[in-house]
C-alpha distance (Angstrom), angle and dihedral (degrees) to the residues before:
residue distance angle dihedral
X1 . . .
X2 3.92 . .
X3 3.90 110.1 .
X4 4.15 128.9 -164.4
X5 3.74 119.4 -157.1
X6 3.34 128.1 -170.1
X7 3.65 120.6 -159.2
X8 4.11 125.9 158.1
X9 3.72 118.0 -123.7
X10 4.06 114.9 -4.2
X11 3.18 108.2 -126.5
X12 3.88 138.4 151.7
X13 3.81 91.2 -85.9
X14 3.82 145.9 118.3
X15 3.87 101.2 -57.0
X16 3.50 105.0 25.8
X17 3.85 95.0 60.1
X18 4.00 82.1 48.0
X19 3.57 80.2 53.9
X20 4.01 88.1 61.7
X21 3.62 105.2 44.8
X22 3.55 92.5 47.7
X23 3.80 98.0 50.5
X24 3.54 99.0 99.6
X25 3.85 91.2 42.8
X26 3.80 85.5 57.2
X27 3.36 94.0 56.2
X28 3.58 102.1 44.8
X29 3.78 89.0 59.9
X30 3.91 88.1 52.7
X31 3.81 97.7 -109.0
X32 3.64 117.9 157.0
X33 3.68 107.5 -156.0
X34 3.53 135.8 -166.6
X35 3.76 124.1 179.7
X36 3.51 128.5 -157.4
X37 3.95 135.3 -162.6
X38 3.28 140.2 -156.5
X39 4.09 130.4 -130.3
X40 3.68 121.9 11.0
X41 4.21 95.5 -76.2
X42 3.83 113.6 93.3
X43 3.88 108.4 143.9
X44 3.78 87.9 161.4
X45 3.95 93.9 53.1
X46 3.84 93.7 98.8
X47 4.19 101.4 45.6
X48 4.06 81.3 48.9
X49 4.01 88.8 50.3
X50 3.62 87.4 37.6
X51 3.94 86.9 56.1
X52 4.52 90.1 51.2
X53 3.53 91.8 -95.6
X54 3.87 110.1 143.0
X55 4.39 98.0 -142.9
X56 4.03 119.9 -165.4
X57 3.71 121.4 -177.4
X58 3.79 127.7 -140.7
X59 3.65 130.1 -178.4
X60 3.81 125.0 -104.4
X61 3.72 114.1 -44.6
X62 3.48 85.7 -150.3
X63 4.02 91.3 73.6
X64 3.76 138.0 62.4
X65 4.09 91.0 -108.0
X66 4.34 97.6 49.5
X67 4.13 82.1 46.8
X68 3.74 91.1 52.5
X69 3.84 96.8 40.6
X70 3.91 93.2 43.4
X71 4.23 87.4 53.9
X72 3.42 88.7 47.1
X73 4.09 99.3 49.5
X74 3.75 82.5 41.5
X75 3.61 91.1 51.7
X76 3.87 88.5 43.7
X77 3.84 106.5 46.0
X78 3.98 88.4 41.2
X79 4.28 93.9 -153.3
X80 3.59 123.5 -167.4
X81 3.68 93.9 -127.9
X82 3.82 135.3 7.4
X83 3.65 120.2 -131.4
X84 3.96 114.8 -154.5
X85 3.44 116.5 -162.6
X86 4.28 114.4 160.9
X87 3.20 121.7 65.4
X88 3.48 102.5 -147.4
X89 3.86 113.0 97.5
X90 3.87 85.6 12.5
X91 3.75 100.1 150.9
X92 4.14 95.7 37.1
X93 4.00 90.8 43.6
X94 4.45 83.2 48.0
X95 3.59 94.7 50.5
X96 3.63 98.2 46.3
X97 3.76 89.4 47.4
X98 3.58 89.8 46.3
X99 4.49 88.1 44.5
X100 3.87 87.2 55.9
X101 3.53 108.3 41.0
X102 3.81 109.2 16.5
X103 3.66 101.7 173.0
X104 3.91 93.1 47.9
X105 4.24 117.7 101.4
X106 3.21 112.5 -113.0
X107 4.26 115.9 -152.9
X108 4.07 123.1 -166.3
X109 3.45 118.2 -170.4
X110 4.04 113.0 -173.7
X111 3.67 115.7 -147.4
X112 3.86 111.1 -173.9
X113 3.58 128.4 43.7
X114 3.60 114.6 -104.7
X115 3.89 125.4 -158.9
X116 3.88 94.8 163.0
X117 4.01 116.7 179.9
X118 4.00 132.5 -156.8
X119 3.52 113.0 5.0
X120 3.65 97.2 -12.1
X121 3.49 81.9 68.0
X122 3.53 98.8 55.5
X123 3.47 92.5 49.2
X124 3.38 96.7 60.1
X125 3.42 93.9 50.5
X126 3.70 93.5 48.6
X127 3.66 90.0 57.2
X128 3.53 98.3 42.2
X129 3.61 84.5 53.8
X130 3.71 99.4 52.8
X131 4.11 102.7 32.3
X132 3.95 100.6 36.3
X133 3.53 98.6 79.6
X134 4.02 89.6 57.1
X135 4.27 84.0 54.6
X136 3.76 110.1 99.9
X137 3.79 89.9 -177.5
X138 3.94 136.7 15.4
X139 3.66 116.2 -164.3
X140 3.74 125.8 -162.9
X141 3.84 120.2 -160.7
X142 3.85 95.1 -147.3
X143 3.89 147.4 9.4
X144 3.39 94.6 -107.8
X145 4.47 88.8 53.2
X146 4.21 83.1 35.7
X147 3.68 91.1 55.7
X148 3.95 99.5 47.1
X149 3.89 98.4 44.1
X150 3.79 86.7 62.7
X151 3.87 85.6 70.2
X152 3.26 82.5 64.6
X153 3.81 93.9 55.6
X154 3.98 88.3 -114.3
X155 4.08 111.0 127.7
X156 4.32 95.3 -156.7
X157 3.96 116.4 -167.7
X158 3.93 104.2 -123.5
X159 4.15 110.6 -119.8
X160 4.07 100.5 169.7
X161 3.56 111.4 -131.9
X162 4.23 106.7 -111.6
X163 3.81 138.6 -150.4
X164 3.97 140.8 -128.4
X165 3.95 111.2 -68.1
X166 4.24 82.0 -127.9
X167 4.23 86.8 67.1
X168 3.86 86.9 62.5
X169 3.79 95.0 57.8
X170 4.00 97.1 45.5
X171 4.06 82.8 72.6
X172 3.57 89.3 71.2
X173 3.92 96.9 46.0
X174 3.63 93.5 45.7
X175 3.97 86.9 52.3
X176 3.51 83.2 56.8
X177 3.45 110.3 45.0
X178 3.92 120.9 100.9
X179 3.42 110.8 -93.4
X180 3.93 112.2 -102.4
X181 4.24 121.7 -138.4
X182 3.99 82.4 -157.0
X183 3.55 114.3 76.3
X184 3.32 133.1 -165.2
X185 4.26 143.4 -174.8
X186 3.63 129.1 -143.5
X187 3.76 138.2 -155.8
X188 3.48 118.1 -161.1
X189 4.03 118.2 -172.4
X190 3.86 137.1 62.4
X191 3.85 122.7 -76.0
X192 3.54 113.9 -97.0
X193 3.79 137.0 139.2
X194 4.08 94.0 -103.2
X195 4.11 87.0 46.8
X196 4.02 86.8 54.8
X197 3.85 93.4 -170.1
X198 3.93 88.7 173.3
X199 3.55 96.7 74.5
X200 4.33 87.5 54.2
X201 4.04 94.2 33.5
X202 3.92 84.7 60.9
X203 3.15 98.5 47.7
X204 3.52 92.3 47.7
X205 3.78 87.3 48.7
X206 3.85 94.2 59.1
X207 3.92 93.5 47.6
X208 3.73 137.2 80.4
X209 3.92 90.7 -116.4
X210 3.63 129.6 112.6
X211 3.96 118.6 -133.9
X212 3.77 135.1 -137.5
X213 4.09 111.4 -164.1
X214 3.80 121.1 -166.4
X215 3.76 105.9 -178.7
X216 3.70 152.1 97.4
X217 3.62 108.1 -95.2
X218 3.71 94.7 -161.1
X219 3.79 88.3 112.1
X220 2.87 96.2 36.8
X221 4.05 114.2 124.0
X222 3.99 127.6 -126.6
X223 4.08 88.6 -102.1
X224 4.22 91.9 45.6
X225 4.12 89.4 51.1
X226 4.30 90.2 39.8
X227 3.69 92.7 59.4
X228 3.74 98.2 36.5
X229 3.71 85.5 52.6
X230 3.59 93.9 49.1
X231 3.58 97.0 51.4
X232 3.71 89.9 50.2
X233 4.17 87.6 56.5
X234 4.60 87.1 48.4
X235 3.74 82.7 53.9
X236 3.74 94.0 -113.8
X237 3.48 108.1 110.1
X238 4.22 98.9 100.3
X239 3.45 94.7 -174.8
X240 3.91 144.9 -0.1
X241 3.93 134.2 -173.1
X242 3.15 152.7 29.8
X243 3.95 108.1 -29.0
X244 4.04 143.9 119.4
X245 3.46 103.8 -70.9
X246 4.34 101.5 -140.7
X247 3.52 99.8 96.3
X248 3.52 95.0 52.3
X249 3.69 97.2 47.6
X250 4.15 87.4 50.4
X251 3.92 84.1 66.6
X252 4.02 105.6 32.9
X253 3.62 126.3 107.9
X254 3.47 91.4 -158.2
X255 3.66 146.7 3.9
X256 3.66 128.3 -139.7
X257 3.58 139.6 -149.3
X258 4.20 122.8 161.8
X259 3.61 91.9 156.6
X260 4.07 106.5 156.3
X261 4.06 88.1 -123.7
X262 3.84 138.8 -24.0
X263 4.01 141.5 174.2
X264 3.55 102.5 -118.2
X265 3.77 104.3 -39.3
X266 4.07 102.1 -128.7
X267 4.32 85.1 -155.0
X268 3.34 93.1 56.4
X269 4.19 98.6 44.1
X270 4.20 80.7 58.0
X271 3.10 100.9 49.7
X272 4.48 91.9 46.5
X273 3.88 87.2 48.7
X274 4.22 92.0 41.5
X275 4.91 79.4 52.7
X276 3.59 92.5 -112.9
X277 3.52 105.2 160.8
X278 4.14 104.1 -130.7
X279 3.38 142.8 -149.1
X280 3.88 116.9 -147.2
X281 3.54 136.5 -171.4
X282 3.86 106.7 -128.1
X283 4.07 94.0 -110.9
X284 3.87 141.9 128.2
X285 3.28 109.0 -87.2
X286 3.97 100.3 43.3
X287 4.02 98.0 51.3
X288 3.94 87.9 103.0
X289 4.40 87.2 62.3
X290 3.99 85.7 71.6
X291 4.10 89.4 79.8
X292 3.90 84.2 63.1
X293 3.61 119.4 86.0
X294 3.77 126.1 -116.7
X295 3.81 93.2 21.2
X296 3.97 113.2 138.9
X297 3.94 108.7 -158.2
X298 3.90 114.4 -165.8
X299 4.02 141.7 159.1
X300 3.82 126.4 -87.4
X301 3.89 81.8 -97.6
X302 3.84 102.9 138.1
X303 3.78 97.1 -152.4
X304 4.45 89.1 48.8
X305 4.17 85.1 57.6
X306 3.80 86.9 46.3
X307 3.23 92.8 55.9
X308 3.66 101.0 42.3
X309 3.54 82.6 55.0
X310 3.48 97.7 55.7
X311 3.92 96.5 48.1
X312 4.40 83.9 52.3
X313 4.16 79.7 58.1
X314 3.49 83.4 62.1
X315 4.45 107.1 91.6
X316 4.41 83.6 -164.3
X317 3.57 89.8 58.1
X318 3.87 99.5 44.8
X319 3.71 89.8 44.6
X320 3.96 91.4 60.9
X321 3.57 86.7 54.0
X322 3.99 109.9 97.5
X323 3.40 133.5 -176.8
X324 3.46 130.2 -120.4
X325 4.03 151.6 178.7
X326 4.22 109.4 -58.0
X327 4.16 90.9 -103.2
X328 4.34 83.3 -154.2
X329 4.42 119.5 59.0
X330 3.54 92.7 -129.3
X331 3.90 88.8 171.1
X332 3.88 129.4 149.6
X333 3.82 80.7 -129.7
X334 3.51 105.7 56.9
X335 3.78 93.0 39.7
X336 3.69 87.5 52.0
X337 3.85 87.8 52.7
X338 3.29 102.6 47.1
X339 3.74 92.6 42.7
X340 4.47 84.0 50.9
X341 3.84 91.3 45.1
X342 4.49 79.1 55.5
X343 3.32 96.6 49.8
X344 3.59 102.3 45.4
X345 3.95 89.0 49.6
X346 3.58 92.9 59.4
X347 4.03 92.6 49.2
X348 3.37 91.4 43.2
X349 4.17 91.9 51.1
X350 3.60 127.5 89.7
């Protein structure tokens, strides 16, 4: 079975690494994948490559030319199903798929949660409105994304995004590792508004804990970069940029994530399944973390993350906290499977 996806820019984020770990899975159950970006940006291109993906480029879905060249790579590769994944350009990059290969099923899987306002609102409704009906499947990566598409009259099936099989076996090293008096947060995920690192980085700040940061600081605002670089200058700043996170999560006390909202954040999921205790910012997106042990979920209140800071100082209460089995399969193989048992559906329906 010959699958297109279409993604926007590839870069080292959510999906593509899912892309990765499930390479092998992908192949196993005879899929022949090709996956195609928009723009001219794809950092990511060559570790997808270097996993046997084939990767194509076309420009912006949301002009004339990326409509044109998408139909005609659609029209080209022939693929027994299409696989839409951005949400940008949604009903354009739907109706040209639909325009070039009209008998072939078309699957959108929505990754974020989106509460859009004004005419961002609108527009999502007037897509919705005029590509849906071409949709043989939506998929929604968690209960929280589920849950809000339905305002949107959509009914999505629920695959749960999944992690790297290597996450699964830092659970057992951590349990092994000797127990640390220093501790130490980290933050894994480039600075944006909806990431909100701030409200963490403060907290952080006003604590006894040391930090590791893996991110792209890029969005980061003047505030985010000031106390990064003054915990550099104390000397507790462990580790900053752009890097694979599994190291860092080996020697954490606790993970944190105050992000405003997300899908099903894929940084968070590894660091669960590697027993990382985690902070979480009580928002859509992250309700699914609460079948986890050892997961404290609070408000964006800045003095409730100070505090929870403070009481992760504390070596008593961290050495009360005890690991235990991953409560949710957040597998490369059963994500695979359940996204195979999808596609075959759709071929196989009228």
């Amino acid at each position: 079975m010959k699958i297109v996806h279409l993604m926007g820019a590839l870069k080292p984020s959510g999906m593509e690494r899912m892309f990765v770990s499930a390479a092998e899975h992908f192949r196993d159950a005879g899929l022949d994948t090709l996956i195609v970006g928009q723009g001219t940006e794809h950092p990511f291109a060559p570790e997808l490559e270097s996993a046997g993906y084939q990767v194509a480029a076309v420009p912006s879905l949301r002009t004339a030319a990326g409509a044109k060249a998408w139909a005609t790579l659609l029209k080209s590769e022939k693929p027994d199903l299409i696989h839409i994944h951005t949400e940008g350009a949604f009903g354009l990059s739907t109706l040209a798929a639909k325009v070039a290969l009209p008998k072939t099923p078309i699957i959108r899987t929505i990754h974020s949660y989106f509460r859009p306002q004004g005419k961002a609102l609108l527009s999502r409704r007037a897509q919705a409105f005029v590509a849906d009906r071409f949709v043989k499947q939506f998929i929604a990566v968690s209960p929280d994304v589920q849950d809000n598409e339905r305002a949107f009259k959509r009914d999505p099936t629920l695959i749960l995004n999944w992690v790297e099989d290597r996450f699964f076996t830092l659970r057992d090293v951590r349990t092994n590792l000797p127990k640390s008096e220093a501790a130490a947060a980290v933050i894994v995920g480039n600075s944006s508004h909806i990431k909100n690192h701030a409200l963490a980085l403060r907290a952080v700040k006003a604590s006894s804990l040391d930090l590791y940061f893996h991110g792209d600081e890029t969005g980061a605002t003047a505030e985010e970069k000031a106390i990064l670089d003054g915990l550099q200058a104390a000397g507790r700043l462990r580790h900053r940029g752009v890097s694979d996170p599994a190291e860092s999560l080996l020697k954490a006390s606790v993970f944190l994530m105050p992000s405003r909202h997300e899908g099903m954040p894929i940084a968070l999921s590894e660091a669960l399944v590697a027993g990382v205790p985690a902070i979480v910012n009580h928002a859509p997106g992250m309700m699914w973390a609460k079948e986890f042990p050892n997961v404290m979920k609070i408000g964006a209140n800045q003095a409730e993350w100070n505090r929870a800071l403070e009481i992760f100082g504390l070596p008593d209460f961290r050495a009360q906290l005890q690991p235990a089995p991953a409560p949710l399969d957040l597998s490369a193989r059963r994500g695979v499977g359940e996204l195979v048992t999808a596609y075959r559906s759709a071929v196989a329906a009228p």
